[in-house]
N, C-alpha and C positions, 0 to 999 in steps of 0.2 A: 442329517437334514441339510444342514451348508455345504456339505460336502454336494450332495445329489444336487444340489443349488447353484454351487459352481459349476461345476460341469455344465450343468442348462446353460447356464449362462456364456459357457465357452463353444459349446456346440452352435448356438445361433449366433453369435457373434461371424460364427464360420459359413452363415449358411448364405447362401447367394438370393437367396431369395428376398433378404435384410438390405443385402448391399444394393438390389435392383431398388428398394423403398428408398434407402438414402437418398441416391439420384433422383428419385422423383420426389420426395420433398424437397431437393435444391429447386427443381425447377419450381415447385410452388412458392418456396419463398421468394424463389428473383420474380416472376408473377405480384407477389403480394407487395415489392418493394417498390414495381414501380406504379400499383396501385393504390400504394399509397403516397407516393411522391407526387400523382398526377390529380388524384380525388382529393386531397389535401389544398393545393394549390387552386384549384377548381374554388373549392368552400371558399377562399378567402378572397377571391376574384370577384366573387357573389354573395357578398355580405349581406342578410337577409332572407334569400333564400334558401341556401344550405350554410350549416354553421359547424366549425371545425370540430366541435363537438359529437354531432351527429356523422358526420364523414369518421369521424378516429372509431367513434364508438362500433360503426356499423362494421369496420373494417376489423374490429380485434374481435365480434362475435365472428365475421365469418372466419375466422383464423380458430375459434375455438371451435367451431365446426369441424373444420379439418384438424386440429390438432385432437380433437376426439374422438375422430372416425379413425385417420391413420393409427392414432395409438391403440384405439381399441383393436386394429388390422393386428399390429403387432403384439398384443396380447393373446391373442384366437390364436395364431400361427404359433406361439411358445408353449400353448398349453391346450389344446386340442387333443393333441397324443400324450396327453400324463401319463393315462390308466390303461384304459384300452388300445389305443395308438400301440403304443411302448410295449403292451402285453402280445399284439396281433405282431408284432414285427420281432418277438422272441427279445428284448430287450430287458421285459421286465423280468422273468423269471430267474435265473444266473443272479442279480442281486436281491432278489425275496430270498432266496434258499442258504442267506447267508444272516448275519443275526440282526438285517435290518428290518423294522418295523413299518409296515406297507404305511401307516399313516407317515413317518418320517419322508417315505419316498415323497407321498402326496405332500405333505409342507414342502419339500427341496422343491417338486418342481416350482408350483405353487410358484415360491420366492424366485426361481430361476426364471418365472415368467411378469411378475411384478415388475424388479427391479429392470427391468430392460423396459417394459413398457410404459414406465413411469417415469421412466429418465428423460426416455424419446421424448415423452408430453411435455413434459417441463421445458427439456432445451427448443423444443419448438413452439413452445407456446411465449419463452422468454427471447426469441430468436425474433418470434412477430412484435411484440414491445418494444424491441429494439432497433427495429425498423422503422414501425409507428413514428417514434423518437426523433432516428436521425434523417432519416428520409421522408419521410412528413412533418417533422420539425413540432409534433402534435406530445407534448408528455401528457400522459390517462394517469387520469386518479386510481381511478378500481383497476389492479393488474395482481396484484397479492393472490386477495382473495378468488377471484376467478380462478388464476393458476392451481391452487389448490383444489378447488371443485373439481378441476378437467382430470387432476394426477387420480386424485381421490375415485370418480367414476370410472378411469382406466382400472385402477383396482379392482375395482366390484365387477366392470366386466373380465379381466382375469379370473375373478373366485366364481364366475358364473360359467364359464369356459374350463376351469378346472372340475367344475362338481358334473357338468355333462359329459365330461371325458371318462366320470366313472360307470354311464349309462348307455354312450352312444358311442361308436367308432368315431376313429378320428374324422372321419370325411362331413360326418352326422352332426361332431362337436362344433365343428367350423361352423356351417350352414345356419343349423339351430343359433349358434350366438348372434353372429350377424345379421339373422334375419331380427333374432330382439332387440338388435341394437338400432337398424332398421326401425321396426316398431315403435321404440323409444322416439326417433323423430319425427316419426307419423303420429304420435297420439299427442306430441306437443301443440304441433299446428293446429291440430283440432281440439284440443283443448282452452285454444285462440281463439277458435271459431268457437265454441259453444260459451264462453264469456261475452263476446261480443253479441252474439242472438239470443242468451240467457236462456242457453239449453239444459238444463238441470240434468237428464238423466246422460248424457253427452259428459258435461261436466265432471257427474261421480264415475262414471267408467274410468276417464280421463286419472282420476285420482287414484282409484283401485289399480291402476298401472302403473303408477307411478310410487306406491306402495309396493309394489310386487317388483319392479324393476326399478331400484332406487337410484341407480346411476341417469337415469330417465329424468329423475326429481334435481339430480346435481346441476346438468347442463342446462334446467331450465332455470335454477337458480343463480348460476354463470352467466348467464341470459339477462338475466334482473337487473346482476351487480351492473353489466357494464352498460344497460340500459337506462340505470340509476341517475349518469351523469347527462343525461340529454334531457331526461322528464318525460310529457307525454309523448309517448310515438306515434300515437293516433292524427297528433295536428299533422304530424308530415306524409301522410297517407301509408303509413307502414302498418299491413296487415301481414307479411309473412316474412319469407328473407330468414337472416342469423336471429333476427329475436323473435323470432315465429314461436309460440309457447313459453313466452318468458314469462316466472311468475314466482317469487317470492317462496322458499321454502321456510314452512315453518319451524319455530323453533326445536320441537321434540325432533326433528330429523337427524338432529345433533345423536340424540340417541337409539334412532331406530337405525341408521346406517350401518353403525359400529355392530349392533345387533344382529341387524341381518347378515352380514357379514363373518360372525362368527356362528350361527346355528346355520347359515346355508357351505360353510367349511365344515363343520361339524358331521352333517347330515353325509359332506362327501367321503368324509374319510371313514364312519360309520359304513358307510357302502362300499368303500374300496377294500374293508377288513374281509366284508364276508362275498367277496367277490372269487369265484371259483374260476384262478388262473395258472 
């Protein structure tokens, strides 16, 4: 399993389609740096009506925005072709027929698409902190725990992007994730929206989704953290933006995450056993 792990791991390291992402997160960061060099400066100019608080905080959800999107980009792209990808291109066969155990494959890629896409998330989500920092001059209380939520939800869309790779072609895997990842931001905002008009059946849809796609529940909790340090965002007329669907996850998420997480691996490597390749 670490063995098929590394390899993942060396193979996308190699792949240009990585190296093009690199580049275009520099340019997002030099973007964000002097976004917030200049919105920073702004807040303090205008004491009153924007407060540096509000300018830092607005500035690290939209970084968790992008630090969730692209990482989840590069989680899709590591593990779209686990099963099927890898079986259609004559890869996986040559190492089945030898005395490794299809589910070992599925955990190596599995890990061979984690650890790269959890790494991204971090050094770019602690890349934006550290901007915040020294070129907004702004140190954020909440950065910890956000950061964790962001790696954390990169995960679950990896283990979601692994278990469709054992049902859909690699082209199918792609598409399907990212349109739920997609989804996930769409049913935030409106779940904004149906708090504010006290849409009830709005509401529980809202939730059933966020039940079903828990990395959905993460960012909206990432959302909360860094929203935490400003208070209401209703006085400053913020209805959508980075904390569009921010909203407190509850405690038992602690263990439904971990949960789902292991019966939705489960369910794929049970699939990838009796899969006729």
């Amino acid at each position: 399993m670490l063995l098929v792990a590394r390899l993942s791991v060396r193979e996308a390291v190699g792949a240009r389609a990585l190296r093009g992402l690199a580049l275009l997160t520099a340019v997002v960061l030099g973007l964000f740096a002097l976004a917030s060099a200049q919105g920073l400066d702004a807040a303090r100019a205008a004491p009153g009506t924007l407060t540096e608080d509000l300018v830092g905080s607005t500035l690290l959800g939209t970084a968790a925005f992008a630090a969730l999107l692209l990482g989840s980009v590069v989680a899709v792209f590591l593990a779209h072709g686990a099963v099927r990808g890898d079986a259609e291109r004559g890869l996986l066969q040559p190492l089945l027929v030898r005395p490794v155990g299809r589910g070992a494959v599925l955990l190596g890629r599995l890990l061979g698409a984690v650890a790269p896409a959890a790494g991204f998330t971090a050094i770019l989500w602690l890349a934006a902190v550290a901007i915040v920092r020294v070129a907004g001059g702004w140190p954020p209380d909440a950065w910890v725990g956000p950061g964790l939520g962001l790696v954390a939800a990169v995960v679950l869309v990896a283990i979601t992007a692994t278990a469709l790779s054992t049902v859909l072609p690699a082209l199918g895997t792609g598409i399907v994730t990212l349109a739920l990842v997609g989804l996930g931001f769409t049913v935030g905002l409106l779940a904004q929206l149906a708090a504010s008009l006290d849409l009830q059946a709005l509401t529980r849809t809202a939730d059933a989704v966020a039940l079903a796609l828990p990395f959905e529940a993460l960012y909206r909790h990432v959302l909360f953290l860094l929203g935490a340090e400003v208070g209401d965002l209703s006085q400053f007329g913020i209805a959508a933006g980075p904390f569009g669907g921010a909203r407190e996850a509850s405690g038992w998420y602690a263990v439904w995450v971990p949960g789902w997480a292991l019966v939705v691996g489960s369910l794929a490597v049970c699939r990838a056993r009796r899969l006729d390749l």
